[in-house]
C-alpha positions as CSV (number, residue, x, y, z in Angstrom):
1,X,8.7,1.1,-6.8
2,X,7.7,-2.5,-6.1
3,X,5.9,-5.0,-8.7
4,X,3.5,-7.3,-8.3
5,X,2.0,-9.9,-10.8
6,X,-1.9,-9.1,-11.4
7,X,-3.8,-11.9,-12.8
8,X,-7.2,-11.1,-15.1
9,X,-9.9,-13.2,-16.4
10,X,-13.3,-12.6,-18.1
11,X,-16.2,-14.4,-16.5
12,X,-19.2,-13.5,-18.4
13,X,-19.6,-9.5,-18.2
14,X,-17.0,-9.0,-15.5
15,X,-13.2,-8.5,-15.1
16,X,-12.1,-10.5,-11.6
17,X,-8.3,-9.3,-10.7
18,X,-5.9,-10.4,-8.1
19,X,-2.4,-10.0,-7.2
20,X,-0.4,-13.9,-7.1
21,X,1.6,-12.3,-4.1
22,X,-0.8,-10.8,-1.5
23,X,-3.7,-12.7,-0.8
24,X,-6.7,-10.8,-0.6
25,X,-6.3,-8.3,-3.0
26,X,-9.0,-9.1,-5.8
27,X,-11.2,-6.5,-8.1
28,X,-14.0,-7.2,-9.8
29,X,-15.1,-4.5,-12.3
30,X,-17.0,-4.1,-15.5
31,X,-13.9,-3.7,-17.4
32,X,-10.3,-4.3,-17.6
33,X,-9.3,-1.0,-17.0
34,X,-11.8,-0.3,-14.3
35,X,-10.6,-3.7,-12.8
36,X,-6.7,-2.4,-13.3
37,X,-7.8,0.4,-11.6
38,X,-9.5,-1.2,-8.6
39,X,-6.9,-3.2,-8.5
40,X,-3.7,-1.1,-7.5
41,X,-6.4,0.3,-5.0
42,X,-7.0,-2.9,-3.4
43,X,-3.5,-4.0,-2.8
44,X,-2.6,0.0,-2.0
45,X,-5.1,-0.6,0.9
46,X,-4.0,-4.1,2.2
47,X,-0.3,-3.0,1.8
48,X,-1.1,-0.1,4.7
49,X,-3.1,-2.2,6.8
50,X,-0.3,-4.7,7.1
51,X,2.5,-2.3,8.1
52,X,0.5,-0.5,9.5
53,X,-0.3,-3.6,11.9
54,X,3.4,-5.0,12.0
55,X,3.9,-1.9,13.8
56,X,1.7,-2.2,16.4
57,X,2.9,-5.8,16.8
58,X,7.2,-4.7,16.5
59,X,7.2,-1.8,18.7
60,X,10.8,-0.9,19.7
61,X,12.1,-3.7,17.3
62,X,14.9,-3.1,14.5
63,X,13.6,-2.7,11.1
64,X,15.4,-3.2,7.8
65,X,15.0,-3.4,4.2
66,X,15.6,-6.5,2.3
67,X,15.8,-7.5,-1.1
68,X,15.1,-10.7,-2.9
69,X,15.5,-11.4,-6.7
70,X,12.8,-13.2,-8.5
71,X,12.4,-17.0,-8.7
């Protein structure tokens, strides 16, 4: 399981969501759940679409894990 920080604000009758780590992932939803929601669906999406690119681009190249603790 990985975390991410997801940052919410109220602008007028909308929820607007992003993740501080991945650009591009934003929601904007009706409410905060709905928003929450979107959300982990947004960054679900962009998370495949970038591996699924760094593949393409890594072909025949050594893949590891790595792990960094928080700053």
């Amino acid at each position: 399981m990985r975390e991410f920080t997801a940052v919410f604000k109220q602008d007028g009758d909308w929820w607007i969501g992003w993740v501080e780590e991945v650009g591009g992932a934003f929601a904007q939803e009706r409410t905060l759940d709905e928003a929450r929601d979107s959300l982990v669906e947004a960054l679900r999406d962009i998370l495949d679409l970038k591996r699924a690119d760094a593949a393409k681009l890594h072909e025949g190249a050594l893949r590891e894990t790595i792990r960094i603790d928080a700053a």
